[in-house]
C-alpha positions as CSV (number, residue, x, y, z in Angstrom):
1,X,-73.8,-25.9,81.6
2,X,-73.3,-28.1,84.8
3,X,-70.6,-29.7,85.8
4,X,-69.2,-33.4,85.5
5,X,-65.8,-34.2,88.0
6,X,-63.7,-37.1,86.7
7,X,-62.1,-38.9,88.9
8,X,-59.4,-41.3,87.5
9,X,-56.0,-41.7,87.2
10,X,-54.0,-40.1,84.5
11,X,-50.5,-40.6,82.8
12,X,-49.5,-44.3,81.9
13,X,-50.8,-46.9,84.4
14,X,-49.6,-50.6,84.4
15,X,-53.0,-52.6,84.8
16,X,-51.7,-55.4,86.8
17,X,-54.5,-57.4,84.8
18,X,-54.3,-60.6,83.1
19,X,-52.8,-61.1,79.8
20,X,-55.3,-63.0,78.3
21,X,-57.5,-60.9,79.5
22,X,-56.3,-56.9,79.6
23,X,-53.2,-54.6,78.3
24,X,-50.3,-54.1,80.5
25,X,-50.8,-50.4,80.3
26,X,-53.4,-48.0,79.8
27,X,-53.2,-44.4,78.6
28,X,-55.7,-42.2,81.0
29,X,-55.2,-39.6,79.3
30,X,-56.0,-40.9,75.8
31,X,-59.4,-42.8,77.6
32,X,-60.1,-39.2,79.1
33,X,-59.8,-37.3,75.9
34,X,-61.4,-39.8,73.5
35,X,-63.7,-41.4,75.5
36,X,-64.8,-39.3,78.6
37,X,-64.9,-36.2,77.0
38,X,-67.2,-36.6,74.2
39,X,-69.6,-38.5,76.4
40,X,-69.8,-36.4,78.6
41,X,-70.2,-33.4,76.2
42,X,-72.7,-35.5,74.6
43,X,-74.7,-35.8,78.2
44,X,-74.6,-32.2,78.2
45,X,-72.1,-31.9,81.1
46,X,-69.0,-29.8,81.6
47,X,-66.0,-32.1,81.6
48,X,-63.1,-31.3,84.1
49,X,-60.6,-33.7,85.4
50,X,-58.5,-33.6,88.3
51,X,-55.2,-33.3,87.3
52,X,-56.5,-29.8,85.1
53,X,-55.7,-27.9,88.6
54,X,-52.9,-25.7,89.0
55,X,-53.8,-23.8,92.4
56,X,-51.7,-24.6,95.1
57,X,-54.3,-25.3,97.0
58,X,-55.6,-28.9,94.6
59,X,-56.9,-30.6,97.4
60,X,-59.0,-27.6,99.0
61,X,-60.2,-27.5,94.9
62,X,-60.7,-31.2,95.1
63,X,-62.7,-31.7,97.8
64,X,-64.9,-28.6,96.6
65,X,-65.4,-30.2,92.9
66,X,-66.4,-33.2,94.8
67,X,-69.0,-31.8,96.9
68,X,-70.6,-29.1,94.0
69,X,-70.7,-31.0,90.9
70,X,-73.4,-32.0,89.2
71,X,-72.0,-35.5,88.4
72,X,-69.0,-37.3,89.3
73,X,-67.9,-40.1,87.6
74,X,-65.2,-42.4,89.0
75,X,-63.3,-44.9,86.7
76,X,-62.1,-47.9,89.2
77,X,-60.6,-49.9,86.5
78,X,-57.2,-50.1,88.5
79,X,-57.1,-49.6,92.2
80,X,-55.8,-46.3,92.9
81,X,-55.5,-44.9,96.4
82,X,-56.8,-41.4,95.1
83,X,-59.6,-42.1,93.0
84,X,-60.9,-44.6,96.2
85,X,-60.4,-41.5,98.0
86,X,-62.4,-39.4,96.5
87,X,-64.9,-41.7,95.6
88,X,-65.9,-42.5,99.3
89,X,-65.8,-38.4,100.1
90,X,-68.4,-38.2,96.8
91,X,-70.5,-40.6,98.5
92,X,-70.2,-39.2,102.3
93,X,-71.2,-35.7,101.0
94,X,-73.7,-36.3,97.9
95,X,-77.0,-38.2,98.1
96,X,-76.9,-38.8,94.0
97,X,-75.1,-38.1,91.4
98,X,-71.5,-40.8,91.5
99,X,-71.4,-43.4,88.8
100,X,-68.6,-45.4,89.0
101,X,-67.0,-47.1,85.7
102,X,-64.2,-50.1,84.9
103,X,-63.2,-51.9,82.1
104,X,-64.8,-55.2,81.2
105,X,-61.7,-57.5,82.7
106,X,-61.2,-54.9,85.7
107,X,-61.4,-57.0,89.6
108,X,-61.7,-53.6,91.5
109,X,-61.4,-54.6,95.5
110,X,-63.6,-56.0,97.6
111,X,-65.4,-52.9,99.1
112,X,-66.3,-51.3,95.7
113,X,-67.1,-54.9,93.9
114,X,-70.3,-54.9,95.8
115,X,-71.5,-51.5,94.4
116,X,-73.1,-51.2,90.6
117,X,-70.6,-50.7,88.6
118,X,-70.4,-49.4,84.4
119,X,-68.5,-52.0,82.6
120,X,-66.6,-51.3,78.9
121,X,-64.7,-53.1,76.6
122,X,-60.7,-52.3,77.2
123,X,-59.1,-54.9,75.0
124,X,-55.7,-52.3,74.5
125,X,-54.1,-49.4,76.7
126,X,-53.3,-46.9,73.5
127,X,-57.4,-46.3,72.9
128,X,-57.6,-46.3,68.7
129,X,-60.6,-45.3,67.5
130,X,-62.0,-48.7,67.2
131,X,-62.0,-48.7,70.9
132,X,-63.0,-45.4,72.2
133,X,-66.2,-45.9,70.0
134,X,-66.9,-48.8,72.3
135,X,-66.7,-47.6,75.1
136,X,-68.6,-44.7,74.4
137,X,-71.5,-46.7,73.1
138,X,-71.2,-49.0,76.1
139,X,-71.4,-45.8,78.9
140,X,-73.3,-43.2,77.6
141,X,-76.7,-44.6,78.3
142,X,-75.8,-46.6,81.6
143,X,-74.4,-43.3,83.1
144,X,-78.0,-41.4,82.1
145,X,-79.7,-44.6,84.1
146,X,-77.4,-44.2,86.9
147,X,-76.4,-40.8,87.5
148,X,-79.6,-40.8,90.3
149,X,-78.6,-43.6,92.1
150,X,-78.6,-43.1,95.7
151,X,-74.9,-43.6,97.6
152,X,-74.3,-46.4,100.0
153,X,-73.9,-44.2,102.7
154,X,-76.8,-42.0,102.1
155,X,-78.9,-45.7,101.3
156,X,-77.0,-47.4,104.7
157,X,-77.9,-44.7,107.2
158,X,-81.7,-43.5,106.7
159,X,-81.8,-39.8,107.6
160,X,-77.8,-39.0,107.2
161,X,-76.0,-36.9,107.5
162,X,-78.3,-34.5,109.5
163,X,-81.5,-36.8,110.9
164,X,-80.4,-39.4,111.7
165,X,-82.5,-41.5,114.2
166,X,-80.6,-41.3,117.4
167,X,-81.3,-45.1,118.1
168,X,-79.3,-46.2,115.6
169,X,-77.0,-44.7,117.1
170,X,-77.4,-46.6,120.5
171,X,-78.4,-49.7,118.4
172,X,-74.7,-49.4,116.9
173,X,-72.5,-48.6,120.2
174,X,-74.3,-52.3,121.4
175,X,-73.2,-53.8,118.1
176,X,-69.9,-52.2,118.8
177,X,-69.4,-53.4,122.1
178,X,-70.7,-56.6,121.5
179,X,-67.8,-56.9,118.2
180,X,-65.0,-55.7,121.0
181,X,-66.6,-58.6,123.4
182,X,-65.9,-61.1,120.4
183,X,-62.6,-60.1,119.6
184,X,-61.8,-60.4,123.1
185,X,-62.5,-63.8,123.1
186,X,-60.9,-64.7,119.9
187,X,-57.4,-63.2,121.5
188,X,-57.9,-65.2,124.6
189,X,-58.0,-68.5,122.4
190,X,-55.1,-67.0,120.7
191,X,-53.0,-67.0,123.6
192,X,-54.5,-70.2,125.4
193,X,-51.7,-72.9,125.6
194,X,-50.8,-74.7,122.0
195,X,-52.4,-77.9,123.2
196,X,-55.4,-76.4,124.1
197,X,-56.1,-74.0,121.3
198,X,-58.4,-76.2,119.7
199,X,-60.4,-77.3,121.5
200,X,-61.0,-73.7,122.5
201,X,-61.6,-72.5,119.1
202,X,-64.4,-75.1,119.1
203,X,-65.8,-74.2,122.2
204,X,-66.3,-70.5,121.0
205,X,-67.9,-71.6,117.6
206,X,-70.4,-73.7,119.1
207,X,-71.0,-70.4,121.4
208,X,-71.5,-68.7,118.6
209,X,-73.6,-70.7,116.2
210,X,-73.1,-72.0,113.0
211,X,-73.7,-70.1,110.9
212,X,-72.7,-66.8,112.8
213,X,-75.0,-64.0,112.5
214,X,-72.2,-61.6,110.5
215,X,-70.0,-62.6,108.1
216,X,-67.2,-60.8,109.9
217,X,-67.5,-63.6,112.9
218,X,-68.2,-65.9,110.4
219,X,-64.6,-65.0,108.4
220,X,-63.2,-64.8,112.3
221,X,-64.0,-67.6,113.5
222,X,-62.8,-69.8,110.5
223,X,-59.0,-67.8,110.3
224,X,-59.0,-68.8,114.2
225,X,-59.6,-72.3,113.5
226,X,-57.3,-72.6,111.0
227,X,-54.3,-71.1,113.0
228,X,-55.2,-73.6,115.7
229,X,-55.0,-76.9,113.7
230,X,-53.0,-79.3,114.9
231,X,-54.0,-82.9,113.5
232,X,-55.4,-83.9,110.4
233,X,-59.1,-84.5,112.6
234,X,-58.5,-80.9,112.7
235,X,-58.7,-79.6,109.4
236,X,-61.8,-82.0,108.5
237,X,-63.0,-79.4,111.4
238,X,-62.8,-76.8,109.8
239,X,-64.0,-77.7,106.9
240,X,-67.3,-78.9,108.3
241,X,-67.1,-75.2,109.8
242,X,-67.5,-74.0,105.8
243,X,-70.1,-76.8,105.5
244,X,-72.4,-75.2,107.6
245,X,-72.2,-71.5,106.3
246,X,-75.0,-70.0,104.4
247,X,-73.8,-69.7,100.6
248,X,-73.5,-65.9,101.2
249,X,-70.7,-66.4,103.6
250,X,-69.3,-69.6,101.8
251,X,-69.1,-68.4,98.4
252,X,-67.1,-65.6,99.9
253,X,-63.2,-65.5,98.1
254,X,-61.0,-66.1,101.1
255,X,-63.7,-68.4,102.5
256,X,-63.4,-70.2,99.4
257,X,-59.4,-69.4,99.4
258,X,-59.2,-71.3,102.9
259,X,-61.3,-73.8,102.0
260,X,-59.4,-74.6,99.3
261,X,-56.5,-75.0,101.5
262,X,-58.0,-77.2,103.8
263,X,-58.9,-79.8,101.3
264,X,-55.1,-79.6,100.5
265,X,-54.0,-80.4,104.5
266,X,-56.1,-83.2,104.3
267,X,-54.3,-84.8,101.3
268,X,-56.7,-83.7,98.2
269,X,-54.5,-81.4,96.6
270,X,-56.2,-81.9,92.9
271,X,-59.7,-81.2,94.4
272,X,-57.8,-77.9,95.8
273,X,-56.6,-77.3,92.5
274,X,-59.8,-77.4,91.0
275,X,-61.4,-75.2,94.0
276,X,-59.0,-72.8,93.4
277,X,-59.1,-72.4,89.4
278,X,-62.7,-72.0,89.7
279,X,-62.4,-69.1,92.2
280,X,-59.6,-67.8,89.5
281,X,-62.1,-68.5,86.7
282,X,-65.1,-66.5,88.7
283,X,-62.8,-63.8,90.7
284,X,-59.8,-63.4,88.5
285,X,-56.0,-64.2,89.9
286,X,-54.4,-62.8,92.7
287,X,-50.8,-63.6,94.2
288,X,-52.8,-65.3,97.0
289,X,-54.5,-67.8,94.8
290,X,-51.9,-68.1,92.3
291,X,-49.9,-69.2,95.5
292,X,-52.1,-71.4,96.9
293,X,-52.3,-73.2,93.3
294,X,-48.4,-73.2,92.8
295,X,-48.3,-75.0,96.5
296,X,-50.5,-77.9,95.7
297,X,-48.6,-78.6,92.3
298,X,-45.6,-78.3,94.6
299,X,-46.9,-81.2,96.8
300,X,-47.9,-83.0,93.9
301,X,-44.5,-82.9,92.6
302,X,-42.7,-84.1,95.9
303,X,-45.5,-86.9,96.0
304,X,-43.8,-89.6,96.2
305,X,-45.9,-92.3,94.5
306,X,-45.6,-89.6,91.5
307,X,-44.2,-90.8,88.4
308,X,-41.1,-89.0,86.6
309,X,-42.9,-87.3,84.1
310,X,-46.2,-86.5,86.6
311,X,-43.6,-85.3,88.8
312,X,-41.9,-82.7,85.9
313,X,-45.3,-81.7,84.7
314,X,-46.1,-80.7,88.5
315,X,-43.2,-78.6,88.7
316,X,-43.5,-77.0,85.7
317,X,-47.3,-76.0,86.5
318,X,-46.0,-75.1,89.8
319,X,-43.3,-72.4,88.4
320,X,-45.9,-71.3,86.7
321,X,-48.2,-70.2,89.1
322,X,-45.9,-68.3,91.1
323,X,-44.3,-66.5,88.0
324,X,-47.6,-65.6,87.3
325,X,-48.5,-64.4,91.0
326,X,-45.2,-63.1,91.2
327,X,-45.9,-60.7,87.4
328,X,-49.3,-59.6,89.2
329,X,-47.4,-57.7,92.5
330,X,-44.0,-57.8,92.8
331,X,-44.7,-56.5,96.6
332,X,-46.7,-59.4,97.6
333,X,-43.5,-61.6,98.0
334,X,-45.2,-65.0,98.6
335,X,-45.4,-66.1,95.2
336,X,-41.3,-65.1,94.3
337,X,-40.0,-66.7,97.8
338,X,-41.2,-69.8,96.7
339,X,-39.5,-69.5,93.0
340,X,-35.4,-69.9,94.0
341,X,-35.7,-73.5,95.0
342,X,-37.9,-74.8,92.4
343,X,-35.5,-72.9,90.1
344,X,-32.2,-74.8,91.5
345,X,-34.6,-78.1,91.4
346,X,-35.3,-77.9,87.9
347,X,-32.0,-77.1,87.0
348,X,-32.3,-75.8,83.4
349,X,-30.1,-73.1,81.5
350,X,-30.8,-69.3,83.1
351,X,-32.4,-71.2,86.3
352,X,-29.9,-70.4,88.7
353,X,-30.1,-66.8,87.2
354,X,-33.8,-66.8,87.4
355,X,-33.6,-67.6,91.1
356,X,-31.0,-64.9,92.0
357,X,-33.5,-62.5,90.3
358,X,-36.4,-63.6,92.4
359,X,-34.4,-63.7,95.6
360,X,-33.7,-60.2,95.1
361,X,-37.5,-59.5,94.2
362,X,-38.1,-61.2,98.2
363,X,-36.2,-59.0,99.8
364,X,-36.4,-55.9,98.0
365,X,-40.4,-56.4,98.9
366,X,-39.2,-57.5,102.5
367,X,-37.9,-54.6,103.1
368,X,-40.1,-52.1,101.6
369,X,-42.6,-53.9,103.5
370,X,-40.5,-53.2,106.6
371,X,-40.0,-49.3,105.5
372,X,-43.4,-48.6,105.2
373,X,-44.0,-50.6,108.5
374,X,-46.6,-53.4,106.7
375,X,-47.8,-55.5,109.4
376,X,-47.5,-58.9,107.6
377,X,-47.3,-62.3,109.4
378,X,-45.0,-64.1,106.8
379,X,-42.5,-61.2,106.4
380,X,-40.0,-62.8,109.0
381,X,-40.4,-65.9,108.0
382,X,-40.0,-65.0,104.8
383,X,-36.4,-63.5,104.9
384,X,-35.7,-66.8,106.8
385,X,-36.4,-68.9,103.7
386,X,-34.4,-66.4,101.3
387,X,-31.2,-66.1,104.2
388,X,-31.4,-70.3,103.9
389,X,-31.5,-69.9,99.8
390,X,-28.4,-67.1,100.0
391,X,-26.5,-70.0,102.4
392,X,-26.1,-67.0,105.2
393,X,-26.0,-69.1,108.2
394,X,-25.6,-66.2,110.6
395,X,-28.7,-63.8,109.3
396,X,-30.8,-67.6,109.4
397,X,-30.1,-68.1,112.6
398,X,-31.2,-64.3,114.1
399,X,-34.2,-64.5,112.1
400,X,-35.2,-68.4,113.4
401,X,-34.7,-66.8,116.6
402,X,-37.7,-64.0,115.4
403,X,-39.7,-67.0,114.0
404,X,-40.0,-69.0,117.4
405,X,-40.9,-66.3,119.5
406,X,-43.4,-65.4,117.1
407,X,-45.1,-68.6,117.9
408,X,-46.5,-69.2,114.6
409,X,-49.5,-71.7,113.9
410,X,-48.1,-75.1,113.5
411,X,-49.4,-74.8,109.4
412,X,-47.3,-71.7,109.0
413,X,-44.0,-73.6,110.6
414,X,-44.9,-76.7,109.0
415,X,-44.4,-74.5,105.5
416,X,-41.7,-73.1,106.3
417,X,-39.7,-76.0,107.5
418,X,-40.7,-77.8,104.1
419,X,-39.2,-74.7,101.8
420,X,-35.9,-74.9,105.0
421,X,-35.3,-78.4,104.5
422,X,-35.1,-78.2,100.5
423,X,-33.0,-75.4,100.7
424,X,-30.4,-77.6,102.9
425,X,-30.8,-80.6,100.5
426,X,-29.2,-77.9,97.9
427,X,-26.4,-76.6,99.2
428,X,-23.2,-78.2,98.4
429,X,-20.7,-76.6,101.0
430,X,-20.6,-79.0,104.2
431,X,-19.8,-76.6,106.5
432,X,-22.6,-74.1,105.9
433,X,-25.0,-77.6,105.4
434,X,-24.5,-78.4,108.9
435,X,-25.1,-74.8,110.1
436,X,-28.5,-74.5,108.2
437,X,-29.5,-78.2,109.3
438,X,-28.7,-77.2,113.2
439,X,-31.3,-74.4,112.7
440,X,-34.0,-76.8,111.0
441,X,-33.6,-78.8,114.2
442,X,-33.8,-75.3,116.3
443,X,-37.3,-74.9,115.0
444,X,-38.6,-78.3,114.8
445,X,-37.9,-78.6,118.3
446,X,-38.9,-75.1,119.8
């Protein structure tokens, strides 16, 4: 009988998913035995599974399964390192034979959501009956009709891994060289003078044509433009940048993620809203856009031609969002940072409780992120926003020292000075007041 190789994870899994949309947990091992298994059987296949191994040697017997079964089938309903892993060696090493599988309300990551995936219903984690007869039913056929589909890498590179035309290769060291020209230039305008990063920026997208020929310059070009806005002329910029793209670059997520920001800078934060919910509605939620959302219901509730009860149903929405980012990945600390001082500003029973527990969330993520040596942007400035919400002038004061020499785009210190100065507004003690205002001033005027 030949062989099927299962790659998944196994155990209890938290899904990260959606409420509304997918269970908290999923049992892998219940989806492998009542699911998988008879499928497969049915197919005619011999089902093994990873975690079956007990030779020392499980990745030597890893990689072999990979390479000499008959079928591999991947489920990428959560984004495990592993079953990634192992998917891309299947690929690299077979020409057919890798079907890849998710449940129905699954957002695998960006690399993978471009390949043809199996989708199955997955309303609960336990798998009852009810459910495994679904899915069956919904993969059986679709992995017969897929199970000769060619792999990226074998469809990417004509002739791989063995006859491959050797002017590709030549054609590729020139695209190569060309990429490390670009990026060249894009540092230079980087470190250019403040006043005249701009202009600069401009300069090199004109040079480069609108729309640029890869996305990649295209995603480049408009993460350099918005790091070097200055004035609100500027951000109109950039979004006349997004204008010009061809819908395959523009309908991009963090295209449309910085768009969406952009409208915001320029004072449409309900248009932003809506940009945003729609990419929620069409991509699913993410700490990033739940972020973005809770900050423009955070501006509308500081707005000051708000009304009292527009201004509490702006706060609320904007709690919200960031609880909700914040439930998604505790790691990804920009949803929690954001959560103490809307807390304290709503002031109701548990709230300064609630915003002790997310402060520890920040910096427990801080400094795991510092551990494992994350290179992240908006960690430093983010313990400076928590040090400010725990009233520690001293720690504020090293780390606004960290923050200016960073030289951060004026958006990102415009942020942060916003979250700084209601921090200040909420401390009662005079003496550490005065300390935390002296460092608002230290930044504003760096």
């Amino acid at each position: 009988m030949p062989s099927c190789f299962m790659i998944m994870p196994y155990g209890r899994k938290p899904t990260q998913a959606d409420p509304k949309s997918g269970p908290a947990e999923i049992d892998f091992n219940a989806l492998w035995d009542r699911c998988y298994v008879p499928v497969i059987k049915a197919l005619k296949y011999e089902p093994v599974r990873a975690d079956q191994d007990t030779s020392a040697l499980i990745i030597s017997e890893m990689l072999e399964r990979l390479y000499f079964a008959d079928l591999v089938l991947a489920d990428m309903t959560i984004p495990n390192g592993n079953v990634y892993y192992e998917v891309g060696i299947r690929h690299a090493s077979q020409e057919t034979g890798c079907v890849l599988l998710a449940a129905d309300w699954s957002k695998p990551l960006f690399d993978v959501a471009q390949m043809r995936t199996i989708r199955y219903p997955l309303p609960e984690g336990e798998i009852t009956e009810a459910t495994a007869t679904a899915v069956q039913s919904a993969i059986k056929d679709q992995i017969e009709a897929r199970r000769d589909g060619v792999s990226p890498m074998h469809q990417s590179i004509p002739g791989y891994p063995c006859k491959v035309d050797p002017e590709k290769a030549i054609t590729m060291r020139d695209q190569l060289a060309e990429q490390a020209e670009f990026q060249t230039k894009i540092r230079a305008v980087r470190a250019a003078p403040k006043a005249e990063r701009m202009k600069r920026a401009q300069a090199l997208v004109a040079a480069e044509g609108n729309p640029p020929l890869s996305y990649a310059k295209a995603l480049a070009l408009l993460l350099l433009l918005r790091d070097c806005v200055d004035t609100k002329a500027d951000w109109n910029a950039l979004l006349d940048y997004t204008r010009g793209l061809p819908k395959r670059f523009a309908n991009e997520p963090e295209v449309q993620e910085n768009r969406a920001f952009a409208v915001a800078q320029v004072g449409d934060d309900v248009r932003a809203i809506a940009e945003i919910q729609t990419l929620i509605d069409l991509a699913g939620p993410t700490p990033e856009r739940l972020g973005l959302m809770g900050g423009r219901y955070k501006r509308l509730f500081k707005a000051p031609t708000a009304s009292a009860s527009e201004r509490k149903g702006a706060l609320s929405k904007a709690i919200d969002c960031y609880e909700q980012g914040m439930d998604l990945d505790l790691n990804a600390y920009y949803c929690s940072s954001n959560l103490p001082r809307l807390y304290r500003t709503r002031g109701k029973a548990g709230d300064e409780e609630r915003a002790q527990t997310a402060l520890r969330a920040v910096i427990a993520a801080c400094e795991r992120a510092r551990r494992l040596q994350i290179a992240d942007r908006w960690y430093r400035p983010t313990l400076l926003v928590a040090a400010f919400d725990l009233g520690e002038a001293d720690k504020a004061d090293d780390l606004a020292e960290d923050v200016i020499a960073e030289g951060k785009a004026k958006w990102e210190v415009d942020s942060v000075l916003d979250d700084l100065e209601t921090t200040v507004t909420q401390v009662t003690d005079p003496a550490k007041r005065a300390r935390l205002s002296a460092i608002v001033d230290k930044i504003k005027t760096a």
